[in-house]
N, C-alpha and C positions, 0 to 999 in steps of 0.2 A: 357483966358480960360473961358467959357461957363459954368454960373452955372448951375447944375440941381431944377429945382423948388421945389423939397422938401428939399435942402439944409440949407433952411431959416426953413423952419419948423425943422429940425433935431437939429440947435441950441438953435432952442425957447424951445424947449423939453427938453436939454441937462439944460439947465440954469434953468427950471421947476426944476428938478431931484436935482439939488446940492444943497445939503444942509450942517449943519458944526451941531456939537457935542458940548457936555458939560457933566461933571461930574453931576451927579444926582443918586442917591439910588432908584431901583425899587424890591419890596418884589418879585414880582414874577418872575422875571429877575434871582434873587439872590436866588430864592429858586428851579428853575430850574436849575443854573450853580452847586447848589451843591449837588443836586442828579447826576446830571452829573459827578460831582469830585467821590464821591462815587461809579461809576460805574451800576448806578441803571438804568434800562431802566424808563421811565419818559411818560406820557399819560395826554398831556395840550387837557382839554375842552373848550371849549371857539366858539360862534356866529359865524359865518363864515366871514372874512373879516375884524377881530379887530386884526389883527397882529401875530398872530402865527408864520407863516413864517416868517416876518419880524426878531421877536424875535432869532428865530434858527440861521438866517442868524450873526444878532450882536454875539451871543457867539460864533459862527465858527470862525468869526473873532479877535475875545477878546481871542480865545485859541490857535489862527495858526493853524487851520487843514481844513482838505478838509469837507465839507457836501456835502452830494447826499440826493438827497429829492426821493422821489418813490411814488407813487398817488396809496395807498391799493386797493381803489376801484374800478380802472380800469386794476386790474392784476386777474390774474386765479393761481389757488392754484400751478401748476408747475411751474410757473414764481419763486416763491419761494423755493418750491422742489427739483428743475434743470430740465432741457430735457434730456432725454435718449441722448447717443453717442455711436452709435454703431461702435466699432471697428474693428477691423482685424480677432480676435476671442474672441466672447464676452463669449463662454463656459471656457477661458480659464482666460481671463482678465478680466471678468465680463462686465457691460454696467454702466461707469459712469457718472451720472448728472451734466451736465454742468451749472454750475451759470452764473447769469445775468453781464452785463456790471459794473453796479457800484457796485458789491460785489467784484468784482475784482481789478479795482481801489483804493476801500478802505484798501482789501488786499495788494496791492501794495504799497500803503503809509503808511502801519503799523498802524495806528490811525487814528481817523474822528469821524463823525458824521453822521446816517442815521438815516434820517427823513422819517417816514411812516404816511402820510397825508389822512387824514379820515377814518381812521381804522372802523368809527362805520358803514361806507357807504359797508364795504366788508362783503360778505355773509360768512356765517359759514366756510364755505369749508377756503375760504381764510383765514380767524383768523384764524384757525386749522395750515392751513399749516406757518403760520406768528408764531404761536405758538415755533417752532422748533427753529424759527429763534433767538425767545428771551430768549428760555430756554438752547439751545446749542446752538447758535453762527453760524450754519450750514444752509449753501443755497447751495442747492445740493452738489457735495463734494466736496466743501469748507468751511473749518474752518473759521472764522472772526476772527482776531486780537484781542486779550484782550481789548489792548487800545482804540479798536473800541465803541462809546457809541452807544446806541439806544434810540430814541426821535421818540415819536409819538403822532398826535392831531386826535382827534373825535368833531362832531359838536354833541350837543343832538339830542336826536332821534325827538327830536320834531323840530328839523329845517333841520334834515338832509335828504336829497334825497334818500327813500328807507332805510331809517337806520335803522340798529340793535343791540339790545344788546349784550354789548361785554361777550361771554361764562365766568364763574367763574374762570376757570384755567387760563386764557390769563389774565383776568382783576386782579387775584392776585398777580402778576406779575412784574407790574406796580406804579411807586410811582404817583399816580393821581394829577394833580393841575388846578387848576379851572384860565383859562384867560381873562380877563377883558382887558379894556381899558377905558383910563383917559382922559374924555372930554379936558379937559385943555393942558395936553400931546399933543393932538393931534392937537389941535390950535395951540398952541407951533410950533410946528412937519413941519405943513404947514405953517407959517411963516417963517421955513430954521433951524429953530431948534431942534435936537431931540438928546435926553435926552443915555449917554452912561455909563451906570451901570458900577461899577467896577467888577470882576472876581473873586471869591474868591480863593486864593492861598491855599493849604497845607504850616506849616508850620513846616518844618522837625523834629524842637525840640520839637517837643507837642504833635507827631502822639503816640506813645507809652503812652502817659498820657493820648492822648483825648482819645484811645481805653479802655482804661482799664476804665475810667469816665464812659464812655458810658454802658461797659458789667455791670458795678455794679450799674448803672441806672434800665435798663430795666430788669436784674435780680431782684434786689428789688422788683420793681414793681410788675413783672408778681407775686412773693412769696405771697405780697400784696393781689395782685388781682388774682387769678390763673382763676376765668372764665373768663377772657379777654383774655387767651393763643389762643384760636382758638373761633370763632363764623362766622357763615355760615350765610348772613342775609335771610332773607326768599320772599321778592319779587325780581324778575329777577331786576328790575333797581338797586338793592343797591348791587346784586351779582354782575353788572357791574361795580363798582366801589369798592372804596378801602374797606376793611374789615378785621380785627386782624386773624392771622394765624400765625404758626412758622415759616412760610417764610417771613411776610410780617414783624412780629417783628426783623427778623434779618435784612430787609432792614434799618427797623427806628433805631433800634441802628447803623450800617455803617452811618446813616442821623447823629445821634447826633454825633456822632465820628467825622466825617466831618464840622461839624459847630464849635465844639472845638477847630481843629486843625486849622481852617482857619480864626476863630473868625468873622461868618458872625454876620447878625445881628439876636435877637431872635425873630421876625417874619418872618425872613425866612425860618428861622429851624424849626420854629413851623407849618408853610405852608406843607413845606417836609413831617413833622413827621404824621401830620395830614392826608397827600395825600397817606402815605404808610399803615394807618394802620383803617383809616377811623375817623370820627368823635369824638363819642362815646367814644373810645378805646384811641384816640389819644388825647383830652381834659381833660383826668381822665390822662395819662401818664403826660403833661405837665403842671399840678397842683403840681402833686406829685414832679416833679421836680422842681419846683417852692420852694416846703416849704421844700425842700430834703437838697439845698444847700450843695452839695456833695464836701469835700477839693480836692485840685491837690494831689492825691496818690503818684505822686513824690516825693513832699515838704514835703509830712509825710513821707515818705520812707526816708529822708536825715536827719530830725529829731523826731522819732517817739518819744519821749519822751515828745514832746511838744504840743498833741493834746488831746483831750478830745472823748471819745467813744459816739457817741450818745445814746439817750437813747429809742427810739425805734425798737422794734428787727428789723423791714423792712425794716432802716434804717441802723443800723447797721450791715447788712450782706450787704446792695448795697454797705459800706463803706469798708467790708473786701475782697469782690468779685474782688472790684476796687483796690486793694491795690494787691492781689495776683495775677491777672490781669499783673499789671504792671512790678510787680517782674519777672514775665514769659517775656514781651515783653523786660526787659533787665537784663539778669539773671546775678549777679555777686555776689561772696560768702557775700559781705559786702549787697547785697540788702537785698538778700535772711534771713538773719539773722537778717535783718531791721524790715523783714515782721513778725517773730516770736515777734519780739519787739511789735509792733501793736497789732499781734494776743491774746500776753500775757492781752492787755487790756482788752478784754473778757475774759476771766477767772479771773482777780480781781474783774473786774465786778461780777460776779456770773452768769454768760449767757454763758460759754462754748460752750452749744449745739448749738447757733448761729454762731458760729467761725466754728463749725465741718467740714463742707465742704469745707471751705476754708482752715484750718488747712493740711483736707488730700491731697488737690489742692499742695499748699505748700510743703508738706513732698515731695510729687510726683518728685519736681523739685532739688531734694538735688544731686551735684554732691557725688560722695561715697567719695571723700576724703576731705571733708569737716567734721568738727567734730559735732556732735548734740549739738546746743545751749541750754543756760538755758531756754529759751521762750517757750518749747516744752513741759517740762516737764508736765505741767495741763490736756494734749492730751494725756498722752503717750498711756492710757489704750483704749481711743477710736481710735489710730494710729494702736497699734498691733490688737484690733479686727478689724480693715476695712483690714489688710494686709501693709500696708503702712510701718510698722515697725515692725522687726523679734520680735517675741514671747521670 
């Protein structure tokens, strides 16, 4: 049989391409996979051609699911929308918008990965209508799967072909992370070697602890700091990027939640927390948790008698927050009665008023035939004015 002359070239290509793997820790790798786990849509920056894609490609694989990559810049805002279908009788069935090829597919396999590649290259129209896509899940009328995640890369407007600022609403949105590339990696890389981050797991027994860590984190904090609750930066490039809101706070607690439960490492998480809520906002959050050292609210929930109340109030409400937090995510008469144990530690203290909200948190959750513990008693009178307890 008669070969074809580029038969020789198609091996020499094939044996280019193969290369083999190795365990190795990448922060950014690792702190994409865990906004991923979170469910957070994710917006990697990064020079045109230092691996972006490449990166998407390794966690699709590292997770078993399909990825559809979609080029924002070379779509029209209805691509996203749907196209009109006009039916049989559109006065009667209306006229619904057909979605594209791969929102279908992704709906078809229940879970995936879409990647929207140079978002900063699409003009307003299109970010507007990509907007829909990441606030509802909807490409014309189709729903997208929960499980479905959203991952998208912009090149700066300084390298990007016709680029533009991503709007405030789209850009807050987004957990931001800045991609680099590692000279040394990359020589590695081309030698046949490159480098395969591990995944960071959920670990089932911890999610209920790592939530409740996290709500009495970033509660704390914000009590702390309350003008960090929202701040609006004021030149168009920092509104394109990450900035504190009460959405963007709710992302970085699910961030820290998700680094508890999977025990990534702490520059991944701090990469995340930093990319969701900007700078600024996010270096003052992870100081404070730094000197916070917040206990497992389970471990005191199984022996509350054997901790000690911190002694600053900011502190001590992230630590009662988290504690009734937890109660809630596993309510049982023996927790619930755990939690009054702890709560009791604020009022021996002489700080009540710091416990308050959590106290009436707590009443909230009392099954009625459960009997009123002693722990309560210190509350009673701020329980029956908030309503929490009959007069």
């Amino acid at each position: 049989m008669t070969s074809h002359p580029l038969d020789a070239a198609d091996e020499l290509n094939r044996r280019a391409r193969a290369w083999r793997s190795e365990p190795a820790r990448s922060t950014q790798l690792e702190a994409l996979a865990l906004a991923v786990t979170a469910n957070l849509p994710v917006l990697l920056w990064g020079e045109p051609g230092i691996g972006k894609s490449a990166g998407l490609e390794r966690l699709a694989d590292g997770l078993g699911v399909p990825l559809e990559t979609v080029i924002a810049s070379v779509h029209e805002p209805s691509d996203f929308a749907g196209l009109p279908v006009i039916g049989d009788d559109p006065a009667a069935t209306g006229v619904p918008m057909a979605p594209p090829d791969w929102a279908v597919r992704l709906a078809a396999a229940g879970r995936g990965l879409v990647f929207f590649d140079e978002l900063s290259s699409a003009p307003p129209a299109v970010q507007a209508a990509l907007l829909r896509v990441v606030l509802e899940r909807r490409v014309g009328s189709l729903t997208l799967p929960g499980p479905v995640r959203v991952v998208a890369a912009a090149n700066p407007p300084a390298s990007a072909a016709d680029g533009w600022h991503l709007s405030p609403p789209l850009a807050n949105r987004f957990v931001h992370l800045h991609w680099t590339h590692d000279p040394r990696t990359v020589a590695r890389g081309l030698a046949g070697t490159w480098p395969e981050p591990a995944v960071p797991v959920v670990d089932p027994a911890k999610a209920a602890g790592a939530v409740a860590r996290a709500r009495g984190a970033v509660s704390g904090f914000l009590t702390a700091r309350p003008g960090l609750a929202h701040h609006l930066p004021d030149s168009a490039e920092a509104r394109g990027g990450a900035w504190p809101s009460p959405r963007s706070w709710e992302m970085a607690l699910r961030l820290l939640a998700a680094g508890y439960a999977t025990g990534a490492g702490d520059d991944a998480v701090a990469a995340a927390v930093v990319g969701a809520v900007g700078d600024g906002a996010g270096l003052e959050l992870l100081a404070y948790l730094e000197a916070l050292d917040l206990p497992d609210p389970d471990k005191v929930l199984a022996n509350p008698g054997a901790f000690a109340l911190p002694s600053r109030g900011d502190r001590q409400l992230a630590f009662l927050t988290a504690v009734v937090s937890a109660v809630q995510g596993d309510l049982t008469r023996k927790r619930w009665e755990a939690g009054w144990a702890v709560l009791a530690k604020a009022v021996d203290a002489g700080v009540p008023d710091v416990a308050a909200r959590a106290a009436a948190d707590l009443a909230a959750l009392r099954d009625l035939d459960w009997p009123v513990p002693d722990g309560i008693d210190g509350f009673v009178d701020l329980l029956r004015l908030s309503g929490a307890l009959p007069g």
